[in-house]
N, C-alpha and C positions, 0 to 999 in steps of 0.2 A: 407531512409529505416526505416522503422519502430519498434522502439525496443521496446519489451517485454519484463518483471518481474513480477516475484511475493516477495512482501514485507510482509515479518510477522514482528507483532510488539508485543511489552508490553505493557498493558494499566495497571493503576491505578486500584486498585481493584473496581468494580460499575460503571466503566466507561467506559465499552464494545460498550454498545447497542447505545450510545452518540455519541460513536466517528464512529462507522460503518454508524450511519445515513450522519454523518456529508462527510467522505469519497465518500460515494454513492454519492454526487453530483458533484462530480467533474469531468469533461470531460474524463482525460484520466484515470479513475477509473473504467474495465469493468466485475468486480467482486467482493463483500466484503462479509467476512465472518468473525463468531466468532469461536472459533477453542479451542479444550483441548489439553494439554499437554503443551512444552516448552512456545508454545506464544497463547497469547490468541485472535489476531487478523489475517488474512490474506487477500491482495486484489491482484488484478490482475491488472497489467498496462497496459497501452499502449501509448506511447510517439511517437512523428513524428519521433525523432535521440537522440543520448546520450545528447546533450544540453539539450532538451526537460523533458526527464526524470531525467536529472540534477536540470533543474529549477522545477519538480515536487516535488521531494525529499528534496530541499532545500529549497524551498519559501512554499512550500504548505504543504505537511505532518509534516514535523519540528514544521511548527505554530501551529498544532494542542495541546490544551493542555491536561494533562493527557496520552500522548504517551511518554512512558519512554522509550524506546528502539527500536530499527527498526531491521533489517535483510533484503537485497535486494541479490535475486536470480536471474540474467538475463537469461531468453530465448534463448538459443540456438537455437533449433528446435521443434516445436510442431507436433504431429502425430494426433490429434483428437482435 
């Protein structure tokens, strides 16, 4: 089954537009954005199962550098 999130994170100051490029290529990445207020980053996931989006969180976005903080929101149910 397919699990769904959205990850806001902190980036380093000037190091937004860097790391959104860099996100956008990643398979299960099927939305990125720069965002004001508490984070300045948000993408949308989509992983095959929690493993999946395990090993996205922890091998893939972690490596990224200049990402000082994360936040994962898991999908419950989407309406649109």
């Amino acid at each position: 089954m397919t699990v769904k999130a959205y990850i806001m994170m902190n980036a380093k100051s000037g190091t937004e537009d860097e790391i959104c490029k860099e996100l956008a290529e990643y398979e299960e990445v099927e939305g990125v954005a720069t965002i004001y207020g508490q984070y300045d980053v948000i993408i949308k996931v989509a992983a095959e199962d929690m493993p999946g989006l395990d090993d996205f969180i922890l091998n893939k976005l972690r490596g990224i550098p200049n990402i000082i903080l994360t936040a994962t929101m898991i999908i419950n149910r989407e309406y649109r």
